[in-house]
N, C-alpha and C positions, 0 to 999 in steps of 0.2 A: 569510593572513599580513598584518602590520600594513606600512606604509611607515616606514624607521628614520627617524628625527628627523636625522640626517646620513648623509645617501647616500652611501655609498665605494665601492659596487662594485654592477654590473650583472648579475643571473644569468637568461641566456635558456634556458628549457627548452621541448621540444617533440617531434614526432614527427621520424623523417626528413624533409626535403623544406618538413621548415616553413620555413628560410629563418634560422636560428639564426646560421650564419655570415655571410653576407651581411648582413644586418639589424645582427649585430654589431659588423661593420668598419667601416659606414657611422655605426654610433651612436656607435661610439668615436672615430669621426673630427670628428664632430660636436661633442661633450663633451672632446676634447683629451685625452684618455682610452686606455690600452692596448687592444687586442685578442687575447683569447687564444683560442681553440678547444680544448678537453680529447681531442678527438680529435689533434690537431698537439702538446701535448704530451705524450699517451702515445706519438705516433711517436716524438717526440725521444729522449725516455728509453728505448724500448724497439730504437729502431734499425731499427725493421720498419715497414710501415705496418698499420694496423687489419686491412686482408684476411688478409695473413701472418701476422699476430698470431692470428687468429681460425681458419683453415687449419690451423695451426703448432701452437697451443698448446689452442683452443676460446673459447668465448667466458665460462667462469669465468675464463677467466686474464687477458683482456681487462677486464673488470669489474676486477675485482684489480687492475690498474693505472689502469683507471678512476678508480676510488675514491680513490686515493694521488694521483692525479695532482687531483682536485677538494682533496682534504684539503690538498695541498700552494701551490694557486693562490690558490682560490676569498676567500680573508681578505685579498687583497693590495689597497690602494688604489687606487682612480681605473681600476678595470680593468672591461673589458666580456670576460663569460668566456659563452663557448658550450657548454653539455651534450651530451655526445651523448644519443641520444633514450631508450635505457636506463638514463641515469645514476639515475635515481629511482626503478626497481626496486628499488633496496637501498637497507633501511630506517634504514641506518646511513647509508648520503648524506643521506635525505631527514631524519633528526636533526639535522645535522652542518647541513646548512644553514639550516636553521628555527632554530639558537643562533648563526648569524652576525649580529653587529652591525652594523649598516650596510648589510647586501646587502637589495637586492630582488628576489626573483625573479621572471621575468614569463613567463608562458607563449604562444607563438606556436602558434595554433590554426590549422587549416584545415581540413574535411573529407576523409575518406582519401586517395577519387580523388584530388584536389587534388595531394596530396600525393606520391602515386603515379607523379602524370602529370607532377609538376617535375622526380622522381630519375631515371624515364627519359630526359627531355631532357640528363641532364646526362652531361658528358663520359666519365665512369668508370660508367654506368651496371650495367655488368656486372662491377664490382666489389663489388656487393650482390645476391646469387642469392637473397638472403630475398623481395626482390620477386618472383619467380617462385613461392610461393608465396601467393597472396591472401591462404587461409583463415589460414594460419597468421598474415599479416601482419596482418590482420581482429582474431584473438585478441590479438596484440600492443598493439594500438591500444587495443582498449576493453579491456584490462587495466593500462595504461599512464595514461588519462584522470583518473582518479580524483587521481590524486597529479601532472598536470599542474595539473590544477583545482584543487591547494592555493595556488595559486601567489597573490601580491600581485594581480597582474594578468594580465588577458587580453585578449591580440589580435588579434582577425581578419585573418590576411593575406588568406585569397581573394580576390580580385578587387582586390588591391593591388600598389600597385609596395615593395620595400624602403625607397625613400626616405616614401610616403606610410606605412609600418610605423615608421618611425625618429619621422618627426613625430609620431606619435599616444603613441607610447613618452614623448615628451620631452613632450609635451602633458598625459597623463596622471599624469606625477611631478613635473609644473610647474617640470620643466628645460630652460632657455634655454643652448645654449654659453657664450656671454658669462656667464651671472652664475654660473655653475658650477662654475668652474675651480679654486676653491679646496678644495673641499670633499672 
């Protein structure tokens, strides 16, 4: 993917644990810029959070609102939108965004372990039992990379902090806060 000639909107894809929200909140705080997470607003609109969603309904019905919920954000200006990590499974997201004007997507890479070993540290970790599967988590991954690696860009979180990931981001699209704000 090409970088648009007027940047309006930020789109971070990646695995679980790559740091998509975090990295997001900080970027958009940086750039004067929204934050939105596509997982936070399929909760809003659906009432439930992701697990109950996924429990409740499975995870064709979560995509399904996935997708509506990317269709519905993803075009809005001056916004930093976080993917969930399946959002580009479906080939009509990964259309949908490759004809948005203005968006750049960027993919936050990290080796799986990495990856693996952020979501267990994190508070709700047992809110995700796909991690208790490896192999399948394994297949996930490298079935998933192909259409991360469409992306504008790529960046190595391992061995970084979110703010040195934000830098490199803003480095990369040769965005300063300051002269940005307009755009």
């Amino acid at each position: 993917m090409a970088l648009p000639r007027e940047l309006r909107t930020v789109i971070l894809t990646g695995f679980m644990g790559a740091g998509k929200s975090t990295v997001g909140a900080l970027l958009a705080q940086g750039l004067g810029w929204e934050f939105l997470d596509a997982d936070a607003a399929v909760e809003a609109r659906a009432g439930k959070t992701v697990a109950t969603i996924f429990a409740q309904e499975g995870e064709a019905a979560f995509r399904g609102l996935e997708a509506e919920a990317i269709r519905n954000h993803a075009q809005r200006e001056r916004l930093v939108f976080a993917l969930g990590g399946g959002a580009l499974e479906a080939e009509s997201t990964r259309e949908f965004l490759a004809g948005l004007n203005g968006a750049a997507v960027i993919f936050l890479d990290a080796p799986l372990e990495v990856l693996v070993a952020r979501c267990l540290a994190q508070p709700h970790a047992a809110d995700r039992p796909v991690l208790a599967d490896r192999e399948g988590l394994q297949r996930r991954f490298e079935a998933r990379l192909p259409h991360y690696r469409r992306a504008y860009l790529t960046v190595s979180t391992s061995g970084l902090t979110p703010q040195q990931v934000v830098d490199e981001i803003l480095e990369a699209l040769e965005l300063r806060p300051e002269g940005n704000r307009t755009r």
